[in-house]
C-alpha positions in Angstrom: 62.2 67.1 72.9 64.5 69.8 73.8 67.1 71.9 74.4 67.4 57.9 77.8 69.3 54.0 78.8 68.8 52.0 81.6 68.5 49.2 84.7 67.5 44.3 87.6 64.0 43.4 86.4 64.7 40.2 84.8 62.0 37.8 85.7 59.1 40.1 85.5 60.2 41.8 82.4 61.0 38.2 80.4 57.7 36.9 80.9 55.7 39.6 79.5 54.7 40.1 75.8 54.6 43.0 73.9 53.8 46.8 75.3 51.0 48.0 73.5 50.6 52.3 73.9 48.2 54.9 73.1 45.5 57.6 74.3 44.5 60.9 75.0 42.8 63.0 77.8 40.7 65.8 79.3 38.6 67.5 81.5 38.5 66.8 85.1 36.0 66.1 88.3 32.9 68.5 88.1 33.4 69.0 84.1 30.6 68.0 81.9 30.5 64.5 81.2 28.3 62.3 78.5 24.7 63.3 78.2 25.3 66.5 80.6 26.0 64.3 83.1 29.3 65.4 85.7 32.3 63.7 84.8 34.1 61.4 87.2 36.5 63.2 89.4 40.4 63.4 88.1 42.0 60.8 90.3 45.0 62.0 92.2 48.4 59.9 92.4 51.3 59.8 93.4 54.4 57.2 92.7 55.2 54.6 95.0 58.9 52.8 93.8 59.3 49.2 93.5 63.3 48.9 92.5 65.7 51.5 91.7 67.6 50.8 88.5 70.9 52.7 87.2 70.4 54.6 83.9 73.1 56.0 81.7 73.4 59.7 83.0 74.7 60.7 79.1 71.7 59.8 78.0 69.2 62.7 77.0 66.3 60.5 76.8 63.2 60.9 74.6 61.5 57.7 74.7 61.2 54.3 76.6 59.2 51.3 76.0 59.0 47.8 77.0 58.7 45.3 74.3 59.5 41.5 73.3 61.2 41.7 77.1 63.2 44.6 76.4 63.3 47.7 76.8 63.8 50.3 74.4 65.2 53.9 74.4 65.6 56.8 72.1 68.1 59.3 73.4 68.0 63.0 71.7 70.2 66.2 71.0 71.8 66.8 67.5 75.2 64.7 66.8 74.4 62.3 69.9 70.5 61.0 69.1 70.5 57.1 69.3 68.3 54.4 69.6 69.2 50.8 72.0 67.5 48.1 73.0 68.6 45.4 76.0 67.3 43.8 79.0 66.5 46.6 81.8 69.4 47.2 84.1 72.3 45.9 81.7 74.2 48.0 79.1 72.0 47.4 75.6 73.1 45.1 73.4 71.9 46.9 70.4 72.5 50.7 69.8 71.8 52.5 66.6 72.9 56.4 66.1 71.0 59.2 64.3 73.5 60.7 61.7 73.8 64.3 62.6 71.5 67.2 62.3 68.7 64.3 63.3 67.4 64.8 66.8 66.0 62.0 68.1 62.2 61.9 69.8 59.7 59.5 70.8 59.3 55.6 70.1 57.0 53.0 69.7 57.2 48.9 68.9 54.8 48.0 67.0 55.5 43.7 66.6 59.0 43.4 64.5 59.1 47.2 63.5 59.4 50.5 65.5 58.9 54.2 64.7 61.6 56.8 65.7 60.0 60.3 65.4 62.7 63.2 64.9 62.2 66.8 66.6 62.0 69.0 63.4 63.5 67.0 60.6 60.7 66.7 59.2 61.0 62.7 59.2 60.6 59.7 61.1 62.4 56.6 61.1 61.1 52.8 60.6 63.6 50.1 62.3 63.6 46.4 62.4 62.9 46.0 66.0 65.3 42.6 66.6 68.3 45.1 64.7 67.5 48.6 65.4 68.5 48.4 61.2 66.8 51.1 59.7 64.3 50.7 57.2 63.0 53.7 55.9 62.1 57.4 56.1 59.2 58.6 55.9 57.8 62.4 55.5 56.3 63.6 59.1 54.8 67.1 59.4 54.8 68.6 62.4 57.3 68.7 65.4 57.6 65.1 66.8 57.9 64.3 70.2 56.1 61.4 71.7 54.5 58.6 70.3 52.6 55.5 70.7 50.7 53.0 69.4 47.3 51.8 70.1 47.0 48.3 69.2 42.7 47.7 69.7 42.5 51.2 66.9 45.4 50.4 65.2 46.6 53.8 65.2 49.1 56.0 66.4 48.8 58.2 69.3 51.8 61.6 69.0 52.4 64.6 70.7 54.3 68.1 69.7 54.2 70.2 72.8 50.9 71.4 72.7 47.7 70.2 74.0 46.3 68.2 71.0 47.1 64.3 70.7 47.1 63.5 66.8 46.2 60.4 65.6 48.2 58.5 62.6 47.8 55.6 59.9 50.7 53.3 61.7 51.8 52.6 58.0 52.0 55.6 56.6 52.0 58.2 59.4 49.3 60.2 57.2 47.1 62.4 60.8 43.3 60.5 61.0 42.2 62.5 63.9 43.1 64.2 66.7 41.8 64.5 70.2 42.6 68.2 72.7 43.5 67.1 76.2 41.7 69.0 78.9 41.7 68.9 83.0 38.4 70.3 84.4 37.9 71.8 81.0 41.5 73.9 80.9 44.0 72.5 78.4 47.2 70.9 79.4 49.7 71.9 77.1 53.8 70.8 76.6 52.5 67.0 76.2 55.8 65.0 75.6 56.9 61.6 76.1 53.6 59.1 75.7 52.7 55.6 76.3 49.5 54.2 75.1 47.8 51.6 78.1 44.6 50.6 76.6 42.3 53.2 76.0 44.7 55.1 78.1 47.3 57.2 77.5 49.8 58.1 80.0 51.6 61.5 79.0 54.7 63.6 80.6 53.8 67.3 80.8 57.4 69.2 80.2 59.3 70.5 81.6 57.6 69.5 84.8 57.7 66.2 87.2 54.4 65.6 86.6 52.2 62.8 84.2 48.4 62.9 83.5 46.4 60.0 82.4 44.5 61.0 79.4 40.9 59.1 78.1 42.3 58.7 74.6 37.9 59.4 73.1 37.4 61.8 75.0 40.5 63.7 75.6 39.6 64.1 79.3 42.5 63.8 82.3 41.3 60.8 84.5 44.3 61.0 86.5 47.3 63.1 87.6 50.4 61.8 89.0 52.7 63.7 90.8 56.2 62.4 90.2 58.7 64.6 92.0 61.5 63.8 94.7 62.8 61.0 92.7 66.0 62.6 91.9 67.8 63.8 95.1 69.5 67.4 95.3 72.9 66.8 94.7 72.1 65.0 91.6 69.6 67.1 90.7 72.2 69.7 89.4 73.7 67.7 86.9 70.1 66.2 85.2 67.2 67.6 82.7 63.7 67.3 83.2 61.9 63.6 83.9 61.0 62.3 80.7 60.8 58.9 79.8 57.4 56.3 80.9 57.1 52.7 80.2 54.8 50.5 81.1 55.6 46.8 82.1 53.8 44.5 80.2 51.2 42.2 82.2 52.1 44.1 85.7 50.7 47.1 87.0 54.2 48.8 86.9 56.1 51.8 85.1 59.7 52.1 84.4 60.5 56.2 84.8 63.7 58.0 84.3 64.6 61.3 82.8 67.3 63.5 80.4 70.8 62.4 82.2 69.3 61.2 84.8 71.5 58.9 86.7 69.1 56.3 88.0 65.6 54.9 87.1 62.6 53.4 89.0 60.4 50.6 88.7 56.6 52.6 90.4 53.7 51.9 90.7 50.8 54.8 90.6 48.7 54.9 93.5 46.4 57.1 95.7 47.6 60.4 96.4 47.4 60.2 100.1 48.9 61.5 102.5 51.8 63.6 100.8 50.8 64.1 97.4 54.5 64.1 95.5 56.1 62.7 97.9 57.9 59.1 96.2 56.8 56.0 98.7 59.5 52.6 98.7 58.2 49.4 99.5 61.8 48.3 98.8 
């Protein structure tokens, strides 16, 4: 929300299938758990890059996701909101605009379609996914900014700023359910950009560098990642918050980037230890 394009992954990208995203989170370590019994401890993490990737620094992105080996991206702000699709580090070869007042949000593939949720329009969007054509409208109430599907419920997993996760028909976008995110029992509000893992839902808490891993049952946080230092001072002037998480299908790798942010980065997640926040390069 508020007031996205991309990067050379070729090889690993092709030979993965589809993305599949969802989830929700809450509490932390020490919080109750099932039966009374102490939850597991929220995991600490911190971001360790694989590859650095350029990224269209006009891009005010809103959502990212790999799927059918490419990636996509929803790009926001009223006049300029667009949706593309390519392979990661190329220009995309397909590119769709939002007619103007739309502001773009969040997206998810879900096999040959994809949703496009709008900020306060008051609609979301249906695409082919090969054309990026548009399909249909259809009435969405609420603010929208992420979303994600969760293939094993068949269901879709949104956000709107605050701290509740709603679930949604996939067909029909009509709410089913909804889930409040919690770390050791305190609510983590501003959840934004999503992408459904599993059971799992990875979120990115605005307007901060920071992403929790959210039980999508239970709400609970089972991890936090800190995510800062990626952009450098000097560019840091001319960019917006990080926003944009996609996972890489059949690795255990992320693509993150952020609202015109010049470059983006192929991570891994891993133990927070010893400089929690602190971006680690193993190339």
């Amino acid at each position: 929300m508020r007031v996205a394009f991309v990067a050379p992954l070729a090889a690993l990208v092709l030979a993965a299938g589809a993305v599949t995203s969802c989830g929700a989170g809450g509490a932390g370590g020490g919080a109750p758990g099932v039966n009374g019994r102490a939850a597991a401890p929220v995991e600490r993490l911190r971001v360790e890059v694989v590859e650095t990737l350029p990224h269209d620094p006009d891009a005010f992105t809103q959502g990212l996701e790999m799927a059918h080996g490419r990636l996509y991206e929803s790009t926001g702000v009223s006049g300029r909101s667009a949706v593309g699709s390519g392979p990661p580090g190329a220009p995309p070869s397909r590119h769709e605009r939002l007619p103007a007042p739309l502001f773009g949000e969040g997206i998810t593939v879900m096999g040959p379609t994809l949703w496009q949720l709008t900020w306060r329009d008051g609609v979301a969007i249906e695409r082919d996914a090969r054309t990026l054509t548009e399909l249909r409208r259809v009435p969405y109430d609420g603010e929208g900014w992420g979303v994600c599907h969760q293939s094993r419920h068949d269901r879709l997993v949104t956000s709107d700023g605050s701290s509740r996760l709603v679930f949604r028909d996939p067909g029909t976008l009509r709410r089913t359910g909804s889930v409040v995110v919690t770390l050791d029992g305190r609510r983590v509000d501003r959840l934004n950009e999503l992408e459904c893992v599993g059971d799992l839902v990875y979120a990115n808490v605005w307007p901060t560098e920071r992403i929790v891993r959210i039980d999508a049952g239970s709400g609970r946080v089972t991890g936090e990642i800190a995510a800062s230092g990626l952009i450098g001072a000097a560019e840091r002037r001319r960019t917006d918050v990080l926003n944009g998480i996609a996972a890489i299908p059949g690795t255990d790798q992320f693509l993150l980037t952020g609202k015109w942010w010049p470059k983006m980065f192929r991570v891994r997640f891993v133990p927070a230890s010893p400089a929690p926040g602190t971006p680690r390069r193993t190339s």
